[in-house]
C-alpha positions in Angstrom: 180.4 122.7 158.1 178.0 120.6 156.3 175.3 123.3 156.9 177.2 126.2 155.8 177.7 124.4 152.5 173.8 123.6 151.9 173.2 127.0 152.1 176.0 128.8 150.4 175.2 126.2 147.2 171.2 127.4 147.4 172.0 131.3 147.5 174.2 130.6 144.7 171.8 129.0 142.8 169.0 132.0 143.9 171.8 134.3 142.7 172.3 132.5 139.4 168.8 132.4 138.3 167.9 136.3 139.0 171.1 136.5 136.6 169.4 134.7 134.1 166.1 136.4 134.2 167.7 139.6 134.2 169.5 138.6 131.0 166.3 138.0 129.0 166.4 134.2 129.1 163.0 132.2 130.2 163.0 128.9 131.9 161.4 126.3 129.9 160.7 122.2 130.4 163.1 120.4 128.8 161.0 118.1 128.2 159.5 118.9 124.5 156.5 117.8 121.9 157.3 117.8 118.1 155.6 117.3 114.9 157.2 116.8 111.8 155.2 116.7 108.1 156.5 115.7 104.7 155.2 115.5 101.4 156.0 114.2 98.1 156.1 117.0 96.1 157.4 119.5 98.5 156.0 123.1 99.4 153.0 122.1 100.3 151.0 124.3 103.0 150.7 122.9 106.3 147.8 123.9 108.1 147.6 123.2 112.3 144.7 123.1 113.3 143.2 125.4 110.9 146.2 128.1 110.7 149.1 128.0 108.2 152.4 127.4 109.9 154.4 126.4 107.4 155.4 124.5 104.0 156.7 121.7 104.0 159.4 120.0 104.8 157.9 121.3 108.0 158.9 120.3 111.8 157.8 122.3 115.1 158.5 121.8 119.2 156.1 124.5 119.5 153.1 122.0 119.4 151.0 121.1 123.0 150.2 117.6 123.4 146.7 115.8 123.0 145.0 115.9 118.8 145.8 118.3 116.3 144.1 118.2 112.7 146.6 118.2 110.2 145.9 119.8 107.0 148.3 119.6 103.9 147.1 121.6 101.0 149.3 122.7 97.3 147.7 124.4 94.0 146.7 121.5 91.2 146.4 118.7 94.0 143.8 117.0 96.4 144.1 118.5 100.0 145.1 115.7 102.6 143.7 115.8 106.1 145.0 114.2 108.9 144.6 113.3 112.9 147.5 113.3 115.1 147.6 112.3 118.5 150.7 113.8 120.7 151.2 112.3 124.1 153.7 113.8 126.3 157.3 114.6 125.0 156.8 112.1 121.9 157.9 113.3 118.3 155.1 111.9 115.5 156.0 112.4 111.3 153.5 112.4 108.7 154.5 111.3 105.2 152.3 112.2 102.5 152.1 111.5 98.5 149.9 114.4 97.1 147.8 113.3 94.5 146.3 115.3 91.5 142.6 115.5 91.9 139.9 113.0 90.0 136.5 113.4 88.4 133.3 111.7 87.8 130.7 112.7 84.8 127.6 110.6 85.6 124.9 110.3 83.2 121.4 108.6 83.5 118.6 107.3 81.6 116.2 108.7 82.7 117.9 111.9 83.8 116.7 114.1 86.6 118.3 111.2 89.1 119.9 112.2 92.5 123.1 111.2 92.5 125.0 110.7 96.1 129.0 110.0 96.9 129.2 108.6 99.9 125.9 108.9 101.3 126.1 112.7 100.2 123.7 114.7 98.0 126.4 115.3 95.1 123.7 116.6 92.0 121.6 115.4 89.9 122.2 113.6 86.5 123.7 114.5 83.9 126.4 116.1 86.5 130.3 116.5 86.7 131.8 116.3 90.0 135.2 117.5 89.6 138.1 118.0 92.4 137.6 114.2 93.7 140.4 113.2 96.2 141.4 109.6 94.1 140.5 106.6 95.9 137.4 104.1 96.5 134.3 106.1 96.6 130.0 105.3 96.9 128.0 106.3 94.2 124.4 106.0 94.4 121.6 107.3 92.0 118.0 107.2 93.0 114.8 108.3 91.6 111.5 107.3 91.7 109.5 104.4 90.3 113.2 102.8 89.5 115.6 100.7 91.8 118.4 102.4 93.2 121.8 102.1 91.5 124.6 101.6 94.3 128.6 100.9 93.3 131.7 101.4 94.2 133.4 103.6 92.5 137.1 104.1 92.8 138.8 107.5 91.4 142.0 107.2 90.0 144.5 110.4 89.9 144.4 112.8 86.9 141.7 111.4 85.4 137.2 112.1 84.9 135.5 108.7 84.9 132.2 108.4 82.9 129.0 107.1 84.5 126.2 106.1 82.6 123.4 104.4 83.9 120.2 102.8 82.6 118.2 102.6 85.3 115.8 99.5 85.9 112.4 100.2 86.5 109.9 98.8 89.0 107.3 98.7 86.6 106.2 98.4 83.0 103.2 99.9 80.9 100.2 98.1 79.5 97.8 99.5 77.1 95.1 97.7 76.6 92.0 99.0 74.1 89.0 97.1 74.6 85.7 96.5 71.7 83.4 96.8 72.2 83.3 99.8 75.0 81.1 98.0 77.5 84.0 95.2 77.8 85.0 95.1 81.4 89.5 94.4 82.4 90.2 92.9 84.8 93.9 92.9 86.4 94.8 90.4 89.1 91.0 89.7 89.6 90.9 93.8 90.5 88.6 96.1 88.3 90.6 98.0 86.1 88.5 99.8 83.9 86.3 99.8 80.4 87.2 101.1 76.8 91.2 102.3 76.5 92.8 102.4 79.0 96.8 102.2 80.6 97.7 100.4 83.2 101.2 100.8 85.2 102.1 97.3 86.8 104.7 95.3 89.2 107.3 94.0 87.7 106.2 90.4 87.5 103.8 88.2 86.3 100.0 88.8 85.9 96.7 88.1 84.8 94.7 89.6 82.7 91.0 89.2 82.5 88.0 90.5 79.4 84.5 90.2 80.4 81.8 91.1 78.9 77.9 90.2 78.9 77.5 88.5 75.7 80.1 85.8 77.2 79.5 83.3 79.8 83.0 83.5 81.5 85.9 85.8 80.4 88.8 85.7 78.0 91.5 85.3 80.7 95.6 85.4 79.8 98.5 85.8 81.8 101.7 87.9 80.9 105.3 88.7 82.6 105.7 92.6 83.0 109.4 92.8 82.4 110.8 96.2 83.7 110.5 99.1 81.5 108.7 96.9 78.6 105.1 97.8 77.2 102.5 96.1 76.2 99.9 96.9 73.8 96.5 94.7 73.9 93.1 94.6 72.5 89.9 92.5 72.5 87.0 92.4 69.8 84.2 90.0 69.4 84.5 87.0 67.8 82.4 85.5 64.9 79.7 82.4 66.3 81.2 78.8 65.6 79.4 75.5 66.5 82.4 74.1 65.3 83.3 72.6 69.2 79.5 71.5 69.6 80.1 69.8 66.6 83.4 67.8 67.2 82.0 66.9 71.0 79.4 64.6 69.7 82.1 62.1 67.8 84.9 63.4 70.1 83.9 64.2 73.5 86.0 66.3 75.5 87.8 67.9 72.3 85.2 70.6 71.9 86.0 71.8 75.4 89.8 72.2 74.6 88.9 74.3 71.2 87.2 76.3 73.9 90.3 77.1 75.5 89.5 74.4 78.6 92.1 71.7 77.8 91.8 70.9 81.4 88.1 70.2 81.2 88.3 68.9 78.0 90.7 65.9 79.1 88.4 65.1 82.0 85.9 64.6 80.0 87.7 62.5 77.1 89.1 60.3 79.5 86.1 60.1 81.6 83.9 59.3 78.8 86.4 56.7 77.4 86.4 54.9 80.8 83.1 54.6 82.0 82.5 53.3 77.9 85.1 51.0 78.4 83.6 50.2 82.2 80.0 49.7 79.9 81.1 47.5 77.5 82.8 45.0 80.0 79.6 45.0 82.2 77.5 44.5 79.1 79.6 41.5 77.9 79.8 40.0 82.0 76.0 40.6 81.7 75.3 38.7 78.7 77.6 35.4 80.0 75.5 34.9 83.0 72.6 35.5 81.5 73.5 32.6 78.7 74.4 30.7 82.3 71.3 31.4 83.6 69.1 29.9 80.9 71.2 27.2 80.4 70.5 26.3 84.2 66.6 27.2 83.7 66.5 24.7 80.7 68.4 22.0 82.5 66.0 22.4 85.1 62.6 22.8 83.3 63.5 19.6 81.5 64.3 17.7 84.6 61.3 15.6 85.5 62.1 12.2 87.3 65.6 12.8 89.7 64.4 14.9 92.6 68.0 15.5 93.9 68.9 17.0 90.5 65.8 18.9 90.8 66.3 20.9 93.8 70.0 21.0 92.9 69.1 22.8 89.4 66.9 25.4 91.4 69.3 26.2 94.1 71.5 26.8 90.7 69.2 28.8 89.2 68.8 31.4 92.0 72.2 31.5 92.7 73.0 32.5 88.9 69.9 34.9 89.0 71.0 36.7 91.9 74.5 37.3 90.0 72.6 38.4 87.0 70.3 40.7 88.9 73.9 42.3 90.6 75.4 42.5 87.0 71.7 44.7 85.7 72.3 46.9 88.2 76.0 47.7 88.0 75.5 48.1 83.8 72.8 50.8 84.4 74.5 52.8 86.7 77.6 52.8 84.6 75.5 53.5 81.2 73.6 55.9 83.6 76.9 57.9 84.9 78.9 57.3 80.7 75.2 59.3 79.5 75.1 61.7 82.4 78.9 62.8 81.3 78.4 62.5 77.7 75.2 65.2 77.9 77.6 67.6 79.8 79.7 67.2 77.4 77.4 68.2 74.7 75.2 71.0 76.4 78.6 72.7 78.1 80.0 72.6 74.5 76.7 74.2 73.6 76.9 76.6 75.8 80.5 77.7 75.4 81.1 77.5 71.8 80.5 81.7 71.8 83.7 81.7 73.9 87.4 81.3 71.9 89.7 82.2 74.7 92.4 82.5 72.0 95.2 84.9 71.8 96.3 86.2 68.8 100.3 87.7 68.7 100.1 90.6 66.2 102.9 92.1 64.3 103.1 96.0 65.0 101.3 97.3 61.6 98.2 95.0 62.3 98.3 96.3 65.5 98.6 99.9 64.5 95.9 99.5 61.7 93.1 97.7 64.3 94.0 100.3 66.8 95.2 103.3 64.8 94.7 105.9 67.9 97.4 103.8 70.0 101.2 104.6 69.9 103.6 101.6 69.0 104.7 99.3 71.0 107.0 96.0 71.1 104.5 93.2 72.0 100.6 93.0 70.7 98.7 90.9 72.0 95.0 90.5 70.9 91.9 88.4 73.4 89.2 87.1 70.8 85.9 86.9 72.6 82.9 84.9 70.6 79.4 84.9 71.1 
């Protein structure tokens, strides 16, 4: 009995699905996957996987499982794109807030910069880039010889932001006209040409060198190259002054700092002042041992009957001689050394008193008038180099 059943209920079932079939129907899965998308404003167009299927609201079973790109596009607003993943028989819903499309003008100085958005080539400046989805974007403008300007930018709905950048150099400008012609610059102890000449620099500080044969060593000053700033410099022969050779014999030391050398020229003050000093104390130690030495010779030369006071005034004698004799020597070597510094003193004051190694800070029409084949510029600076 239990047989007969089984297989009447399976040739019924055989039976009912030809029925079906014949009928037009297909079998599916019940088992279904659905998307759904929404948008704020509606009748958007929905794009699946790069083909329009719809505007939204917009829902489909008609979707396989695995990723789909979801694109959601409407006139006057910024397209939205989308990943969904679909496992099997799960229903996902995408809510979206369209968002009217942003703008940036950026502007340089100098123009001709690249611009980038997001690490992508965008223009270069002046440009507009319109149709900007709003949000937090990377701007970058580079070009060469200036530092790269990097921000965050963020692009808010409806509106063009203006972008105007000065860039920052790496490097400034010095011009520097050197007289006479056969003057030699020097730049960070590099050759860097006779006459006029320009000179594009670090950022930073350097130093900044005139030599030239009439002068023993060269007219040396350092400057800070800001970036972007100019400098505009000459040099000339000075006028011939014994005006330090003078003031060294009184004052020691002080023609060296008129040279430009207060290093040199404190040595030497301070050097001559201590070793004087040092002189005059020997000089006075020398003088009271010799007064005690005589006064021991005449106690002794007069001494003529006590032999114990005889022999004791001799032993005296020699012992205050041989102090006497110590104190000679260290007052010659000090006068020696105070006349050795004293002549250097004099001869390198001598010697030097062609050189100035002063810097003169000109107003702009001075500078123009000295050096009327130069442009303008902020700063003049002016090496004086005597002979």
């Amino acid at each position: 009995m239990l047989i007969r059943t089984f297989a009447f209920s399976a040739l019924m079932g055989l039976v009912g699905t030809k029925a079906i079939a014949g009928a037009g129907f297909t079998l599916v899965d019940s088992v279904r996957n659905s998307l759904s998308v929404y948008t704020v404003p509606a009748e958007a167009d929905v794009y699946l996987d790069g083909n329009l299927v719809g505007q939204t609201p917009f829902q489909t079973f008609d979707i396989s499982y695995g990723t789909h790109r979801v694109e959601v596009r409407k006139f006057g607003f910024s397209a939205v794109i989308d990943t969904v993943q679909l496992l099997y028989g799960h229903h996902v819903a995408r809510n979206f807030r369209l968002q009217r499309p942003g703008g940036l003008s950026v502007q340089s100085m100098p123009t001709g910069a690249s611009v980038f958005l997001d690490d992508e080539r965008a223009g270069v400046t002046p440009v507009d880039l319109v149709d900007l989805a709003p949000g937090s974007r990377r701007l970058r403008i580079s070009t060469p010889e200036y530092h790269d300007w990097n921000q965050k930018i963020v692009v808010p709905e409806s509106t063009t932001i203006i972008v105007n950048v000065k860039m920052v150099s790496k490097y400034g400008t010095v011009h520097i006209h050197l007289s006479p012609q056969d003057a030699e610059l020097f730049i960070d102890g590099q050759r860097a040409g006779f006459g006029t000449t320009e000179q594009k620099l670090e950022v930073g500080r350097h130093t900044i060198e005139v030599r030239h044969p009439s002068t023993n060593y060269p007219a040396t000053t350092s400057i800070y190259v800001g970036p972007g700033t100019e400098f505009y410099m000459g040099t000339e022969i000075g006028k011939t002054t014994f005006s330090p050779l003078l003031v060294s014999i009184p004052l020691p030391g002080v023609g060296q700092i008129m040279d430009g050398n207060p290093g040199e020229g404190l040595l030497i003050g301070l050097g001559t002042l201590a070793l004087g000093m040092f002189t005059y104390t020997t000089s006075a130690a020398y003088d009271s041992r010799l007064a005690e030495y005589n006064a021991v010779r005449e106690r002794y030369l007069n001494e003529r009957n006590d032999e114990d006071r005889i022999v004791s005034y001799r032993e005296d004698m020699l012992y205050q001689y041989d102090r006497l004799k110590r104190m000679h020597t260290l007052r010659v070597v000090t006068a020696g050394l105070l006349g050795v510094l004293y002549g250097y003193n004099l001869v390198d004051a001598f010697l030097n008193h062609r050189i100035s190694h002063r810097i003169f800070v000109l107003d702009r029409e001075s500078f123009l008038k000295m050096n009327p084949s130069l442009s303008e510029g902020r700063v003049s600076l002016l090496f004086t180099i005597g002979f």
